[in-house]
C-alpha positions in Angstrom: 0.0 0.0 0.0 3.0 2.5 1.0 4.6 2.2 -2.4 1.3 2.2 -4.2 0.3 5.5 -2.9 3.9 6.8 -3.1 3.9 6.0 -6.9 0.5 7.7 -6.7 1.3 11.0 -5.0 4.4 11.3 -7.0 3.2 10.8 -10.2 0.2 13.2 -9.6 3.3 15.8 -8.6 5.0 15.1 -11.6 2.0 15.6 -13.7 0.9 18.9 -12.1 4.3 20.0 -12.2 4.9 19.3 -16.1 1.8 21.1 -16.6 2.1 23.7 -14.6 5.4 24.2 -15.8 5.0 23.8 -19.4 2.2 26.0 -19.2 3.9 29.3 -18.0 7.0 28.4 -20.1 4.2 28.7 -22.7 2.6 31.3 -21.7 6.3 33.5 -21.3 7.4 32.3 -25.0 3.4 33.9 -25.9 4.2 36.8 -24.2 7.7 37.3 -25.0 6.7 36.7 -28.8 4.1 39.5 -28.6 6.4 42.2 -26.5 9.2 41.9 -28.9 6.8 42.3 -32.0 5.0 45.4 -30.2 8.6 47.1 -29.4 10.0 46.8 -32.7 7.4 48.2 -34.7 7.4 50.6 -32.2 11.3 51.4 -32.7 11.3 50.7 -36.1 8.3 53.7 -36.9 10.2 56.0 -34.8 13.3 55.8 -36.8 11.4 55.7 -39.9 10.1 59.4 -38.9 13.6 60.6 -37.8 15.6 59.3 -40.7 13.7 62.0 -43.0 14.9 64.8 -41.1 18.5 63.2 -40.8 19.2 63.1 -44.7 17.8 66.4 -44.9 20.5 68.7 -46.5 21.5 72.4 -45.9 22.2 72.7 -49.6 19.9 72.2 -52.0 19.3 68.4 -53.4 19.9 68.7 -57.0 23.5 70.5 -56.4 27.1 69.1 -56.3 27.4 70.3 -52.5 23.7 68.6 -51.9 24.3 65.4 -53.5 27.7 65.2 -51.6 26.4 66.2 -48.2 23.5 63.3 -48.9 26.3 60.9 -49.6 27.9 62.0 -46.3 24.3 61.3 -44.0 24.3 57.9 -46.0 27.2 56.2 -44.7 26.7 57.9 -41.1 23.4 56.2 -41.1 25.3 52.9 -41.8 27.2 53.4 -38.7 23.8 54.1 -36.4 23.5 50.3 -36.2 26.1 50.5 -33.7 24.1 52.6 -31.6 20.3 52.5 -32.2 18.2 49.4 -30.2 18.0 47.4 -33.3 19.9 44.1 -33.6 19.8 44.4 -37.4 18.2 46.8 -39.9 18.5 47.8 -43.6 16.8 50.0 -45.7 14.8 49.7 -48.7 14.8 52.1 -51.7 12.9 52.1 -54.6 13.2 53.1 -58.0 11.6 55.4 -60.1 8.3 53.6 -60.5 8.2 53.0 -56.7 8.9 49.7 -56.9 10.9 48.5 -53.6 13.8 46.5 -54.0 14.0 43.5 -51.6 17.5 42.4 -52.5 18.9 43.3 -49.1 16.3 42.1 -47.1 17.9 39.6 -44.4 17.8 35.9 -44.8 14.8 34.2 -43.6 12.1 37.1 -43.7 10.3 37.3 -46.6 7.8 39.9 -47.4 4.5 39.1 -48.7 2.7 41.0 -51.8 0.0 42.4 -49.3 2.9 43.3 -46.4 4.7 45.4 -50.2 1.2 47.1 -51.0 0.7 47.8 -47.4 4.3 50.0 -47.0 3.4 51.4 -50.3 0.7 53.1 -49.0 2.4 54.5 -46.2 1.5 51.6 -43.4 3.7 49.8 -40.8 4.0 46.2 -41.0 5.4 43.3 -39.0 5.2 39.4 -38.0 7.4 36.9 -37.0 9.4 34.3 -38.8 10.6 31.2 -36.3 12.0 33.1 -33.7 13.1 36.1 -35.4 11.0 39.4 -34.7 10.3 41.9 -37.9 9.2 45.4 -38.4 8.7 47.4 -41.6 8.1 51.2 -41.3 8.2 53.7 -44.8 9.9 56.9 -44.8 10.3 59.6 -47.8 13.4 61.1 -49.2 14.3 64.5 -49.8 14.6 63.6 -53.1 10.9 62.3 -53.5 12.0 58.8 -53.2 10.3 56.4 -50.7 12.5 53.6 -48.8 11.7 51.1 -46.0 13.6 50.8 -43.1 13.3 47.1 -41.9 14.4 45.9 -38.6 14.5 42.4 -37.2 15.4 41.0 -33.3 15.8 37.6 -31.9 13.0 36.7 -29.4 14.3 35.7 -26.4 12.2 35.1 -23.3 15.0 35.0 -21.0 13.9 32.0 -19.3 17.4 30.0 -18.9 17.5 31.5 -15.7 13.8 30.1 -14.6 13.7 27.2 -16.2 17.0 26.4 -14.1 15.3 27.6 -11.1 12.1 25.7 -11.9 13.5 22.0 -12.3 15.6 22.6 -9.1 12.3 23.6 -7.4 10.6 20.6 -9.3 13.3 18.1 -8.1 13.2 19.6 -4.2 9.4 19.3 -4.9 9.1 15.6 -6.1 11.7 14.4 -3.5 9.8 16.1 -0.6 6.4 14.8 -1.8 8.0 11.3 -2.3 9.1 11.4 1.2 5.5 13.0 2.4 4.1 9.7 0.4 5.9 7.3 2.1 5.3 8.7 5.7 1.7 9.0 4.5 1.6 5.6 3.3 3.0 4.2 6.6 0.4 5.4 8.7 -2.5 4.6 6.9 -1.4 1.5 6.3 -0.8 0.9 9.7 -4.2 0.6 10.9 -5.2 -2.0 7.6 -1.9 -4.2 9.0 -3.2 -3.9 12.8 -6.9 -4.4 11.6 -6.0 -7.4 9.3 -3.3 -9.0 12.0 -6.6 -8.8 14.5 -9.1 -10.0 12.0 -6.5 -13.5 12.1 -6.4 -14.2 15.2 -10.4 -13.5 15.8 -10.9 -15.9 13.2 -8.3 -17.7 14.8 -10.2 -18.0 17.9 -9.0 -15.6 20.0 -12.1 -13.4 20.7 -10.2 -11.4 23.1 -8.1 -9.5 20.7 -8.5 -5.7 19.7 -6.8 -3.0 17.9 -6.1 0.3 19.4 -8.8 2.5 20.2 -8.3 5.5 18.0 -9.5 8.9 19.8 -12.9 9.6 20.2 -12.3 13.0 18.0 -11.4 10.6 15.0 -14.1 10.1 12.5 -12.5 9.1 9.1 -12.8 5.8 7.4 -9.7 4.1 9.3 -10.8 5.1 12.6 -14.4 3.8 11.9 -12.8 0.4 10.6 -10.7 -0.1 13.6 -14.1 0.6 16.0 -15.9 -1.9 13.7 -13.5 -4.7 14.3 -13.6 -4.2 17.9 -17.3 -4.4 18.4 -17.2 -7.1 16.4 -14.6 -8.9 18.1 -16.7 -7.9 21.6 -20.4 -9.5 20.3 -18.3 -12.6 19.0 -16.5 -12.6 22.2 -20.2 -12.4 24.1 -21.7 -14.8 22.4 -19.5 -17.3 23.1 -19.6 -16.2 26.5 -23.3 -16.6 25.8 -23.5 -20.0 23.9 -21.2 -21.2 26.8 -23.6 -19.8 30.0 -26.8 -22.0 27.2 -24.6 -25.1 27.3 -23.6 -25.1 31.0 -27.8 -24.5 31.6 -29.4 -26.4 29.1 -26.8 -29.3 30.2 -28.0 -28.6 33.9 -31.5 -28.4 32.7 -31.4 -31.8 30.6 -29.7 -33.9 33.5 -31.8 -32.8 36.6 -34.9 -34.1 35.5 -33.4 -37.0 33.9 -31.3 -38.3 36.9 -34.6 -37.5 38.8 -36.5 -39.7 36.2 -33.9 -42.2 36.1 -33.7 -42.3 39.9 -37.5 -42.5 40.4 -37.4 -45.5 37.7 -35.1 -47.4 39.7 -36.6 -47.1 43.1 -40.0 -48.6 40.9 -38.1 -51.4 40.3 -36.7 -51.8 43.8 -40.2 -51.5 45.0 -38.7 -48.7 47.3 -41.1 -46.0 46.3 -45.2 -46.3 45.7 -45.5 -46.4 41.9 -48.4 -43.8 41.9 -46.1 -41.2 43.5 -42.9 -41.7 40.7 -45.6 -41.4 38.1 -46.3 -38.4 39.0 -43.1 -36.8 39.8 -41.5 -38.4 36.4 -44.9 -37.0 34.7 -43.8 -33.9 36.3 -39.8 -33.9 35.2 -41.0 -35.4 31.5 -42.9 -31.9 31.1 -40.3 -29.8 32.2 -38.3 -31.5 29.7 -40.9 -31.3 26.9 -40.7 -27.7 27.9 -37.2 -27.2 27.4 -37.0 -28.9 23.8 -40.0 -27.4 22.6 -38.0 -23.7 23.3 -34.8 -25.5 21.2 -37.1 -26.2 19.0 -38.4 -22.7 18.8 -35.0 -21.2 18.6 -33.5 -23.0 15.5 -37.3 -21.9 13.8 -36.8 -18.5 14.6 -33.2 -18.3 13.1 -34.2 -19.9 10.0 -37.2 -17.5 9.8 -39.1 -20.9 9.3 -42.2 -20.3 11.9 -45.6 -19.6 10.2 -48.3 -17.2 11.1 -51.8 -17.4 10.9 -53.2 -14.1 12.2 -57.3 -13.3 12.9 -59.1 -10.6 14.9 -59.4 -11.6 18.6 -59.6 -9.9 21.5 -56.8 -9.3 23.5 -58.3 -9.4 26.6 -59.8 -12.7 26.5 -56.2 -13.9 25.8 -54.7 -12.7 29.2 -57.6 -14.3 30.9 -56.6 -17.6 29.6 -52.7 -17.5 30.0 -53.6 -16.3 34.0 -56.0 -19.2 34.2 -53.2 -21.8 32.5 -51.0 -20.4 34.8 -52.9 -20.5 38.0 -51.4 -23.3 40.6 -48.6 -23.8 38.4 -46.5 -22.2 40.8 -46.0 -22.2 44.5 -46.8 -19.1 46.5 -47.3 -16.9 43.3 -50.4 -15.8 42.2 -51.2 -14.5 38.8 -53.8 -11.8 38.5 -55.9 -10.9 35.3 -56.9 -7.0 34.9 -58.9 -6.9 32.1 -62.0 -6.1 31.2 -63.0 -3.9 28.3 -62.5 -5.8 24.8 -59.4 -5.2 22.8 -59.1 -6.2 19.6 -56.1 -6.8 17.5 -54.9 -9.2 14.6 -52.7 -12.0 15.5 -52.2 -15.7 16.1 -53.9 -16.8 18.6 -51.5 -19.7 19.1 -48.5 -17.7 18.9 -49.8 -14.9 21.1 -50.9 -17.1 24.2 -47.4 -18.4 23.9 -45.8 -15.0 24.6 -48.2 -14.7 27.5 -47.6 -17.8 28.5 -43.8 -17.3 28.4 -43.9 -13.5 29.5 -46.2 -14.9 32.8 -43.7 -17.6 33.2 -40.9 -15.6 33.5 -42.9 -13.2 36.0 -43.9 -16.0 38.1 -39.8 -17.1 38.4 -39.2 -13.9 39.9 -41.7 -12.3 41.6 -42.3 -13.1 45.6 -46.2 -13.3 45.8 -48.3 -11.4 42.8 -48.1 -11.1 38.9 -50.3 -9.0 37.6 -50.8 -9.0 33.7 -53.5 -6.5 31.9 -54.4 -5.1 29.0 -55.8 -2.1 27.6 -55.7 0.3 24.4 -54.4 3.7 24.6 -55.4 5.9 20.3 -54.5 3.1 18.0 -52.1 0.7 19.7 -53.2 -2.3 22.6 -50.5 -2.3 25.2 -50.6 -5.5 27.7 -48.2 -5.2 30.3 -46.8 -8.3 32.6 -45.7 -7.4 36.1 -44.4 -9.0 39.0 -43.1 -7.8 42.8 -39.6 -9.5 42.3 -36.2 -7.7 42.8 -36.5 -6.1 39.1 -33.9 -5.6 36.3 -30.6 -4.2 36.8 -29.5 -1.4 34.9 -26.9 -3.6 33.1 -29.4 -6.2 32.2 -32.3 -4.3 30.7 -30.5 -3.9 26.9 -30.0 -7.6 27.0 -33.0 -9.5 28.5 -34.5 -9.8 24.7 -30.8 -11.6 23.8 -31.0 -15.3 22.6 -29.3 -17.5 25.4 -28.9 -14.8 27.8 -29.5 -14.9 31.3 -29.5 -12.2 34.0 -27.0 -11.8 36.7 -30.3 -11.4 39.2 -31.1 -15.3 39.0 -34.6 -16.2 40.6 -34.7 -18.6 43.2 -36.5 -21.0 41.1 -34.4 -22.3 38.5 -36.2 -24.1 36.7 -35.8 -22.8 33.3 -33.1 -20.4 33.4 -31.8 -21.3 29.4 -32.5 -17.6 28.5 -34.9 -18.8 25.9 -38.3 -17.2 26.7 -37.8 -14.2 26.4 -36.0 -13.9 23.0 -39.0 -16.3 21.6 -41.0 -13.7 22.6 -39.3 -10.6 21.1 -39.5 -12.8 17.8 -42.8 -13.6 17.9 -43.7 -9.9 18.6 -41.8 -8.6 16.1 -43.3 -10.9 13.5 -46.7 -10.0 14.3 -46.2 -6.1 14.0 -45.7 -5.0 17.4 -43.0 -4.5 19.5 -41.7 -5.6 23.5 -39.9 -3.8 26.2 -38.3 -4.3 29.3 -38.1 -2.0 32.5 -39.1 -1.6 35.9 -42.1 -1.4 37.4 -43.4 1.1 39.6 -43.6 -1.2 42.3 -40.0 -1.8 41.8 -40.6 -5.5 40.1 -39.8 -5.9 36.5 -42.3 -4.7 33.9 -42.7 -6.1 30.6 -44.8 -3.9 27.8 -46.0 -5.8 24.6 -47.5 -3.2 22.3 -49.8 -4.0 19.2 -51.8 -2.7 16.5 -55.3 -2.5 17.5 -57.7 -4.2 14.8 -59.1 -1.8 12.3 
């Protein structure tokens, strides 16, 4: 990943600074190209206008002393080249019929038949030819006689010294940004090696490893991977604390009633017990074990998503009744109450609802000391039936988890007689699936209150 990103940051570098670069290299040539063009025309009009007033005579043209004196100015003009801001410049005379002669115009400019017609009529012309600048100004002769003075300079954009400049700064830039890359590269692939290194040795088995916490001001991707991988690791880690605490009671669950079966059998066949009395208590210890498969049973439907539903209007109040009366003398020293009375009607299974009465009034009756109390009513468009019994409640750190599949509070209730952590998550299914919704809390009373809300029937 480091070099990967390195080849990537440089290369992005490279390609900004070659075009950057390039560009105002460009851009200077454009400019220089234009400057030098604009100057000499500008120079080369100037001395155009002056060189009249130069080869003007004090005596009169068509004399000896005139022609003489012109032939003087002549070569002294020759020697302004030494002196004026032109890097090369001739002039142009024409003949008689005003044509101009071009034989001395320098090598590599070549004037074009509108550029001729344009000086003819008294109009300044230039261009450029590679990277050679020309200007073309007309002037007039004290004899009558027109000539051209034409000029030409070398562009030059004077960019040796920046272009120097520029690919030291380029190389200083691509080294540092090389460097940045690989420091760059180091630490964000640091948390992929600590994240993938952890994700091997959870899947390894060993539930208890996590990556560094990153800071709580951290909110980028990496940050949010590494907090991922540790939550995960935590739920895996808890449910195999969990699947653990399910073995450890459905094992204790299985063999109590079983040994007491077994033992109960044996003393029949000793003749050490009456047979009408070990009927009964291996009646008893056979249900408790019907129980405890039927909730297996229940579980492995409600992960595959494989239980079926079969919902009709019925009144929710007639269905408390009947899980307080199915309940009734079931336990010792616990009675189960019924408050309900008006009718309220929703849409549901009836099979599937008195089974989360009946677990929901189970569980109550495992904890509470003397009363459960389970009613029902409708409050705008929802039924709400609430469970509650006068037990020791639900600690704080158990109410988020009392829906969990195999979990089982810390508070145990002093009958243990199915503590698998089933119930309750069978119920939260079950719920769910008919379209309402279960909580957990305390009661006012200070028991434990459970709250199944429902649509009402339309």
């Amino acid at each position: 990943m480091t070099r990967r990103l390195a080849l990537v940051i440089v290369s992005v570098v490279i390609a900004t600074l070659v075009v950057a670069g390039g560009g105002t290299l460009a851009l200077a040539a454009i400019r220089a190209r234009h400057t030098t063009e604009t100057e000499l025309r500008q120079q080369t009009s100037s001395f155009a206008a002056n060189i009249s007033e130069f080869l003007t005579t004090d005596q009169p043209i068509d004399t000896t002393a005139g022609q003489r004196e012109l032939k003087v100015r002549l070569r002294q003009l020759q020697r302004l080249r030494a002196v004026v801001p032109l890097e090369q410049f001739v002039v142009l005379t024409s003949d008689r019929k005003g044509q101009l002669d071009t034989t001395d115009v320098p090598a590599g400019i070549t004037l074009s038949p509108d550029e001729l017609t344009a000086l003819q009529n008294g109009e300044v012309v230039s261009g450029i030819e590679r990277r050679v600048a020309y200007a073309a100004a007309p002037a007039a002769a004290p004899t009558g006689r027109s000539f051209v003075v034409l000029s030409t300079r070398q562009i030059d954009a004077n960019l040796g010294a920046a272009v120097r400049l520029f690919l030291w700064a380029a190389v200083a830039t691509i080294v540092l940004a090389f460097g940045a890359a690989v420091l760059l590269g180091r630490r964000l692939s640091k948390p992929v090696r600590e994240v993938s290194d952890a994700a091997r040795l959870i899947a390894a088995g060993e539930l208890s490893t996590r990556v560094p916490e990153p800071s709580s001001s951290a909110r980028d991707e990496l940050a949010t991977l590494q907090r991922g991988i540790n939550h995960m690791a935590e739920a895996l880690e808890r449910s195999r604390t969990l699947e653990q605490q399910f073995l450890l009671s459905v094992s204790h669950d299985l063999r109590t009633p079983l040994t007491s079966i077994r033992g109960y059998a044996d003393a029949i066949s000793d003749g050490t017990v009456e047979p009408v009395k070990a009927a009964g208590i291996i009646r008893h210890e056979s249900r408790r074990l019907e129980r405890l498969v039927a909730d297996l049973l229940d579980l492995a439907k409600l992960q595959a998503r494989s239980f079926t539903m079969h919902p009709m209007r019925l009144d929710l109040s007639v269905a408390v009744h009947t899980a307080v009366d199915g309940a009734t003398g079931s336990t010792d020293g616990v009675v189960v109450h019924a408050v309900a009375t008006a009718p309220v009607l929703v849409d549901a299974d009836p099979d599937r609802l008195a089974q989360v009465l009946a677990n929901l009034v189970e569980n109550g009756t495992k904890y509470a000391r003397a009363n459960v109390y389970v009613s029902c009513r409708s409050e705008a468009a929802v039924a709400i039936c609430t469970v509650d019994d006068d037990g020791p409640g639900i600690a704080e750190a158990d109410l988020p988890h009392v829906f969990e599949r195999l979990y089982s509070a810390r508070q145990r209730p002093e009958r243990t007689e199915n503590p698998s952590g089933l119930g309750l998550a069978i119920v939260r299914e079950l719920v769910g699936a008919m379209g309402g919704d279960v909580t957990a809390s305390n009661a006012p009373n200070g028991g434990a209150r459970f709250t199944v809300s429902m649509p009402l029937q339309r």
